[in-house]
Structures are given as structure tokens and as C-alpha cells.
C-alpha positions, 0 to 999 in steps of 0.5 A: 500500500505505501508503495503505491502511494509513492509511485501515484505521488512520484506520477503525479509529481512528474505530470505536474512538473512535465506540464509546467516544464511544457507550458513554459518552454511554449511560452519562450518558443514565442517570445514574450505575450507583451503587446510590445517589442522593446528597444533603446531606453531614453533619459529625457531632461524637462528645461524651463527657461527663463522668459526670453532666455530660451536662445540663450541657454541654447547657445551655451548647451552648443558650446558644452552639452553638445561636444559632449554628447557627439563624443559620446556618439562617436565612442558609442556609448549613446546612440542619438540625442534630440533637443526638442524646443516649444511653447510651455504649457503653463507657467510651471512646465517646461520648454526644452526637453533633452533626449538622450538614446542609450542602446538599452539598461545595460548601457548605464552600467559603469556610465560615469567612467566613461562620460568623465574623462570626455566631459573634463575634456570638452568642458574643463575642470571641476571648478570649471564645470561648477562655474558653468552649472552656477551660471547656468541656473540664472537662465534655466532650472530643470523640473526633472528627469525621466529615463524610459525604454522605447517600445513598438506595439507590435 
């Protein structure tokens, strides 16, 4: 009698686990049930400018930002980035929005020790960076940053 016990429990042990094994080897044979493929994750930087100081603040980010992010291009360490200008919706929101395109999540690991060495290039040493930053915040100030990952419905 016990044996039988442990062979209906050893079958339905292995029919249970031969399921989940079947059900779950369906599933990765098809990719993911998400309505979605994912691609290139995005930092996006929401900028209010000071009233009349949009160009301003553009003509410096031309000087600094940009360097930098070209040189990040050319190291591949982001794809692409945009810089998208327009009108605020209200007196609290944002104008410009800088987006910045990594190749995925991955792409954020060690970050900083790639980006430091070409940001003291392009834009000196710390005190120097600090100065701009400081200067900086009499045209602009940054309501926040978000960093999400692009997908296409499929």
C-alpha cells in the first residue's frame, strides 16, 4: 500500500512538473505575450527657461552639452540625442526637453567612467564645470528627469 502511494505521488509529481516544464518552454518558443517589442531606453531632461532666455541657454548647451554628447556618439556609448524646443504649457512646465538614446539598461552600467574623462575634456575642470552649472541656473532650472525604454506595439 505505501508503495503505491509513492509511485501515484512520484506520477503525479512528474505530470505536474512535465506540464509546467511544457507550458513554459511554449511560452519562450514565442517570445514574450507583451503587446510590445522593446528597444533603446531614453533619459529625457524637462528645461524651463527663463522668459526670453530660451536662445540663450541654447547657445551655451552648443558650446558644452553638445561636444559632449557627439563624443559620446562617436565612442558609442549613446546612440542619438534630440533637443526638442516649444511653447510651455503653463507657467510651471517646461520648454526644452533633452533626449538622450542609450542602446538599452545595460548601457548605464559603469556610465560615469566613461562620460568623465570626455566631459573634463570638452568642458574643463571641476571648478570649471561648477562655474558653468552656477551660471547656468540664472537662465534655466530643470523640473526633472525621466529615463524610459522605447517600445513598438507590435
Amino acid at each position: 500500500m505505501t508503495t503505491i502511494k509513492i509511485h501515484a505521488i512520484a506520477i503525479t509529481s512528474l505530470t505536474v512538473a512535465f506540464a509546467c516544464f511544457a507550458e513554459t518552454n511554449a511560452t519562450n518558443t514565442n517570445g514574450s505575450s507583451a503587446p510590445y517589442n522593446e528597444g533603446p531606453v531614453w533619459t529625457l531632461t524637462m528645461i524651463k527657461t527663463k522668459t526670453g532666455l530660451a536662445d540663450e541657454y541654447l547657445k551655451q548647451i552648443t558650446e558644452t552639452v553638445k561636444p559632449v554628447y557627439e563624443e559620446e556618439k562617436k565612442q558609442k556609448i549613446i546612440l542619438d540625442y534630440k533637443i526638442l524646443n516649444g511653447e510651455a504649457a503653463s507657467p510651471q512646465d517646461f520648454n526644452i526637453v533633452i533626449l538622450v538614446e542609450y542602446p538599452n539598461w545595460a548601457a548605464f552600467d559603469n556610465l560615469r567612467d566613461k562620460m568623465d574623462p570626455i566631459v573634463a575634456k570638452v568642458m574643463g575642470t571641476e571648478e570649471q564645470r561648477r562655474t558653468t552649472a552656477v551660471k547656468r541656473l540664472d537662465i534655466r532650472e530643470i523640473l526633472g528627469t525621466k529615463t524610459m525604454r522605447e517600445i513598438t506595439l507590435k
